[in-house]
C-alpha positions as a printed Julia matrix, in Angstrom:
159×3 Matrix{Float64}:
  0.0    0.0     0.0
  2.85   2.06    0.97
  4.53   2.05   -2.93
  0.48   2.65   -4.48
  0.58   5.81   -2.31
  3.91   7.34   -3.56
  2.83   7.09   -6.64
 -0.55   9.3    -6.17
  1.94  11.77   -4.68
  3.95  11.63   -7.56
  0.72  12.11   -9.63
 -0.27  15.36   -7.68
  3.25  16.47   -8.47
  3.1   15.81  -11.86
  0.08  17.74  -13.01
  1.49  20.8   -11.41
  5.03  20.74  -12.45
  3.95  20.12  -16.07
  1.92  23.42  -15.45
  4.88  25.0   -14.25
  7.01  23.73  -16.98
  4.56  24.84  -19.54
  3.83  28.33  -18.42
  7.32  29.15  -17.88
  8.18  27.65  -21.64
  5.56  30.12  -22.71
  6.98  33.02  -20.72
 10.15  32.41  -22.61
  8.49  32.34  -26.54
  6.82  35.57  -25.22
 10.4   37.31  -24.0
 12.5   35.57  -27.14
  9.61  36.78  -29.84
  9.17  40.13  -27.88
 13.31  40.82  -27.87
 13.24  39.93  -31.08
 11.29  42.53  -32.47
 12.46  45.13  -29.57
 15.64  46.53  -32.19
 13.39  47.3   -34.88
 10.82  48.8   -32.85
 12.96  51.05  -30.84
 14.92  52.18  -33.88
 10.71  52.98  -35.07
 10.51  55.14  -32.29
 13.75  56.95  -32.56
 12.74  57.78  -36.3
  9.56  59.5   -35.26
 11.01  61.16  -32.95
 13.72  62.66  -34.81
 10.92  63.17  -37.43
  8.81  64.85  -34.98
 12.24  67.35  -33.52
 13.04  67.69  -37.13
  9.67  69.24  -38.1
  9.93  71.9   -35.01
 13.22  73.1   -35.9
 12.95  73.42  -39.85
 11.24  76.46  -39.61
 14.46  78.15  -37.68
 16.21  76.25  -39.95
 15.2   78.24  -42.89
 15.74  80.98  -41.32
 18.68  80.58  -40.18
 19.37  79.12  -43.72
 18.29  82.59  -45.6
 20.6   85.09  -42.82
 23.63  82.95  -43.04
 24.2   80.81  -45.62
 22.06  82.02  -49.15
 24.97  84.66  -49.53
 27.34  81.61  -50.41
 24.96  79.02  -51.16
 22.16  80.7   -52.97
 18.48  81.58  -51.44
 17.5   77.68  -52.65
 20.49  76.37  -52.42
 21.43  76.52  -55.56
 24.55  77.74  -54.89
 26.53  81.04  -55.96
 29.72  82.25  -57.72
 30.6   82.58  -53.73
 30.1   78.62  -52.72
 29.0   75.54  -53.95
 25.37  74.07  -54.91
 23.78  72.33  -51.38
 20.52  71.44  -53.21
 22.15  68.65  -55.56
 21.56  65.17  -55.92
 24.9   64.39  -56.61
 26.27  66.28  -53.38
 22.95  65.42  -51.18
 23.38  61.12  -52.63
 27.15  61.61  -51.49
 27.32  62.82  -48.53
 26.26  61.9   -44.51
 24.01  64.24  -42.45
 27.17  64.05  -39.97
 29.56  65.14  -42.5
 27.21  67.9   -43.67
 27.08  68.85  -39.75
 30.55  69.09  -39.21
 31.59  70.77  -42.27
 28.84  73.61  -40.44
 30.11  73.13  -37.21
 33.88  73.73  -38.16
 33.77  74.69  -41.36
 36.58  73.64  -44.53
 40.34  74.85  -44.61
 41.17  76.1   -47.44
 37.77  77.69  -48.65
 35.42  80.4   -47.81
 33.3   78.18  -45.36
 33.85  79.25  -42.23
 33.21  77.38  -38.72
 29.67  78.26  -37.02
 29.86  76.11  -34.13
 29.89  77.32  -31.06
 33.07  75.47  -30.03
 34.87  76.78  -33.13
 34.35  80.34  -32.75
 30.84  80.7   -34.23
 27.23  81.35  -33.24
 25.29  78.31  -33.53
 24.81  75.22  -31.27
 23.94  72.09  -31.86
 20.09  72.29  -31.95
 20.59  75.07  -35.17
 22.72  72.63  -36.37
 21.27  69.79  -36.31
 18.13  72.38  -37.77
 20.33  73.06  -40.54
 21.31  69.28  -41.76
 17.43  68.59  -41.66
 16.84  71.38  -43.9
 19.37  70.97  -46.09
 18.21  67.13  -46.35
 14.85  67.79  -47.37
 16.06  68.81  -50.31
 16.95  65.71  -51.75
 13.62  64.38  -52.76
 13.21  67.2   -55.31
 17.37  68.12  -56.04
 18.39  68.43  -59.5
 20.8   66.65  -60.73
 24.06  67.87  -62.28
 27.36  69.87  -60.58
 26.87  70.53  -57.12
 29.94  73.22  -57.69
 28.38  76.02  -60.01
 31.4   77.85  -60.04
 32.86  74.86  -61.41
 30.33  73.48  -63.87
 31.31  73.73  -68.0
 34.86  74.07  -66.26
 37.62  72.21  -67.22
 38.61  69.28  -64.24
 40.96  70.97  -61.65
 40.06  74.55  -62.15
């Protein structure tokens, strides 16, 4: 009688470990399927929001845009005798928002661009920067082809 009643003990052990088992194989789908999709959905929600910053700051950007840099670059962007085109495919399809934030930041040696960041001697920060590179990059959708240099296009190579 003794071994019959082990066995029933074993039997009310049974049912619940298998519960146990079962729920926490279920728990781990859920966290494996959740992490899964966790990169993809963050990176989602860091798009929107830079969407949604980017869409409060063009309209300093444009502003900013038409005081400080149409002299060089042209009231579009088309560029100028004075500096080069910024509303290009060819220069928007070739270059990173990062590089297009540090050439504002600290400008290019050996050319009339001078450094407006802040920590190079200029006025803006980072916000009217990063204002600036979203402006610049909404261009692209619509940006003519061709020279990005006007004061170089029909030239001959190196002039």
């Amino acid at each position: 009688m003794t071994e019959v009643r082990d066995a029933r003990s074993g039997d009310r052990l049974a049912r619940p470990l298998l519960t146990l088992v079962l729920l926490a194989g279920a728990l781990f789908l859920f966290v494996l399927f959740y992490s899964a999709g966790e990169p993809r959905r963050k990176a989602r929600l860091l798009e929107e929001e830079t969407a949604r910053r980017h869409a409060r700051l063009l309209p300093l950007a444009e502003m900013v845009f038409v005081a400080h840099c149409a002299e060089c670059h042209g009231g579009g962007g088309g560029g100028s005798e004075k500096g080069p085109a910024l509303r290009s495919r060819s220069f928007l399809d070739a270059v990173t928002d990062e590089t297009i934030a540090e050439t504002i930041r600290a400008g290019r040696k050996g050319t009339e661009m001078r450094a407006w960041g802040k920590d190079h001697g200029g006025h803006f920060g980072e916000e009217e920067i990063e204002g600036l590179v979203a402006f610049i990059r909404a261009w692209q959708a619509s940006a003519p082809g061709g020279a990005s240099d006007p004061r170089h296009a029909g030239g001959k190579a190196g002039e």
